[in-house]
N, C-alpha and C positions, 0 to 999 in steps of 0.2 A: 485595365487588366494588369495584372501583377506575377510573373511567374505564369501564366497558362501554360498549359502542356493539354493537349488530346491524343488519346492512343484507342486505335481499332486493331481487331483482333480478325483478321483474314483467314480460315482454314488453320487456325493454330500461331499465324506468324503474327508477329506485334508492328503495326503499321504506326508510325508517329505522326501526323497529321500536324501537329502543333509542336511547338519548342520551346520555351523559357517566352514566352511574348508580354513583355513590357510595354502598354500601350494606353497614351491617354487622348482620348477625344473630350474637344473643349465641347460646351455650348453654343451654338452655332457656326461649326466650324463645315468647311466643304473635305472632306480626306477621302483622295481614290486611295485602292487597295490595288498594285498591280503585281505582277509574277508568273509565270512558266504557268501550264495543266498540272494539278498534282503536286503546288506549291501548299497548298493548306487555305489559299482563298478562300473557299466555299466556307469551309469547318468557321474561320475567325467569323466571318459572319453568320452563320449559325449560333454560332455565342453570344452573340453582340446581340441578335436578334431574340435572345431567349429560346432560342428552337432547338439546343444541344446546351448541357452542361461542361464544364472543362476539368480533365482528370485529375488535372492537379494543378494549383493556382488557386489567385481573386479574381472575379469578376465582379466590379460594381458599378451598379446604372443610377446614375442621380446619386451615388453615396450610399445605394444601400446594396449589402450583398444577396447578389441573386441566387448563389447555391443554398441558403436556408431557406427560399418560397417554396410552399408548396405549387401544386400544378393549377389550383383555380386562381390564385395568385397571379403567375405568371400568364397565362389565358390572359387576364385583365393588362397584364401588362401590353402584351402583344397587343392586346385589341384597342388600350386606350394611348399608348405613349409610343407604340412604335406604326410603321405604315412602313410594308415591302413591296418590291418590286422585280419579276422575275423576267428572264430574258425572253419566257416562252407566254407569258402575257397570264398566264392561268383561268383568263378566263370563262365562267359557267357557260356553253351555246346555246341551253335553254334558255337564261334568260338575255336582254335586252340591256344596250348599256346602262341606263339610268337603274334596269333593279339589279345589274352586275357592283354599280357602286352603292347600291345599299345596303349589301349582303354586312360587310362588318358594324351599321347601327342598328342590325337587327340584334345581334347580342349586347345591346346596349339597353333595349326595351323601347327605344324612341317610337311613338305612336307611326304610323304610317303614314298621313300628312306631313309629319317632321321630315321623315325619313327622306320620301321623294324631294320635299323642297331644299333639303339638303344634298342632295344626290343631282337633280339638275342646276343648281347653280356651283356645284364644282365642275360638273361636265361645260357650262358655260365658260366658266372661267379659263379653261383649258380648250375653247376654242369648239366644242362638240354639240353646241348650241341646237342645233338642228338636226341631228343623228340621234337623240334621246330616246329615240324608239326601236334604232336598228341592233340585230343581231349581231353577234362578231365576226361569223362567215360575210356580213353583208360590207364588213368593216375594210380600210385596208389595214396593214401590219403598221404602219403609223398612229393609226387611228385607235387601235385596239390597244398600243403600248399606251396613249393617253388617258384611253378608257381604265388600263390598270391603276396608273398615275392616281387619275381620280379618285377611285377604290380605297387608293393607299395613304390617301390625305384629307380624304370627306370628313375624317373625323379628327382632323388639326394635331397628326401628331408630334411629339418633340422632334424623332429623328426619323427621317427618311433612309430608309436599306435598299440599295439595287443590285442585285446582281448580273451582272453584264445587261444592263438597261439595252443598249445600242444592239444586239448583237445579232437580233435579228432584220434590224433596219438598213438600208442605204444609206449611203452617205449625209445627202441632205435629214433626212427623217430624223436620223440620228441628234444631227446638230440642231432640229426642232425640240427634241427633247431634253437633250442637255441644253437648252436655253432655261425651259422652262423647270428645270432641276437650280440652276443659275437664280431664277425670280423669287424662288423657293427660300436659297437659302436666303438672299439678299431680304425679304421678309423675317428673315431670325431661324429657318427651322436647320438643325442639324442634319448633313446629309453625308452618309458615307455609302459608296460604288467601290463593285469590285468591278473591275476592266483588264482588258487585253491591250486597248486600244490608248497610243500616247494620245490621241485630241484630245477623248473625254477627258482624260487626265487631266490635261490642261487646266479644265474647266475649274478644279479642284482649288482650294488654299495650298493643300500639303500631300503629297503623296508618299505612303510608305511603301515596299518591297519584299515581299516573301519570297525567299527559295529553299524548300527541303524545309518546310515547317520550319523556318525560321526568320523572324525581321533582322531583312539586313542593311536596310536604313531608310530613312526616311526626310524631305525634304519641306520645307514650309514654299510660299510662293514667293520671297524673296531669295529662295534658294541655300536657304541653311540649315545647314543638318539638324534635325529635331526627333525627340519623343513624343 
């Protein structure tokens, strides 16, 4: 990011969301994003994520800039190079976890044998081995934030988006899943969480700081100030 700026338009009044945000994520890097309610968290990873444009500024992923893709474009982006993750789990009650994580290689076209064999060996691998069939109501809230997890990685993407991952879990659960966020990246994948919470943080390389739509600094894991 280069210069972002985002501005929303409340009842006529100009809400600034984003500020001049200068920001680079390496290739497999761990980066929380922490700050106040109403810092611009949410918006930077809506950008990051392809899911909002930015009013003013670069944004570019892999090198290339994403405000000239069109929307089937972006769609593929979303669906093949990114995997999100929401604090309220988003997932379908109709179905069952193994076809909650197939939902994104069904826009892939992958035949239905792929799909599921794909779809249970991420839910294995994440520990859900024997839950393949149950609903989410039948889940607990740890079990259901994995089942997103898997959803969000079934199809190997570069970078991992969570927002407030933990934030509905307990202490322990929490620190279950920021491990397996930890395995994640240690395998190579890029991960960036927005949090409240200093543990998760911890978990991070580098955490930077928003307050008032604006980075007001940012730290590597040896503790020095960084871009």
């Amino acid at each position: 990011m280069e210069g972002v700026s985002k501005s929303y338009y409340l009842g006529g009044t100009e809400v600034r969301a984003l500020q001049d945000i200068a920001l680079h994520v390496r290739a497999g890097e761990f980066l929380a994003v922490m700050g106040p309610s109403g810092s611009g968290k949410s918006t930077l990873l809506n950008i990051v994520g392809c899911l909002d444009g930015p009013s003013a500024g670069t944004y570019r992923l892999a090198g290339e800039e994403v405000a000239g893709l069109g929307g089937d474009m972006l769609a593929r982006i979303r669906n093949r190079q990114l995997g999100f993750v929401f604090q309220t789990f988003n997932l379908l009650p109709r179905l069952n976890a193994v076809e909650n994580v197939e939902v994104p290689l069904l826009y892939r076209g992958l035949p239905g044998r792929e799909r599921r064999r794909l779809a249970e060996e991420t839910l294995s691998l994440l520990g859900l081995g024997d839950r393949l069939r149950h609903f989410p109501t039948t889940l607990s809230g740890g079990e259901q934030q994995r089942v997103a997890i898997a959803r969000a990685i079934v199809g190997q993407p570069a970078v991992l988006l969570a927002d407030e991952p933990t934030g509905n879990l307990d202490s322990v659960r929490g620190k279950e899943i920021m491990d397996i966020f930890r395995d994640l990246n240690v395998k190579g994948m890029t991960v960036v969480t927005i949090t409240h919470d200093a543990e998760v943080a911890r978990y991070a390389h580098r955490t930077v700081r928003l307050r008032d739509g604006r980075l007001v600094d940012g730290r590597d894991d040896a503790g020095r100030l960084g871009q």
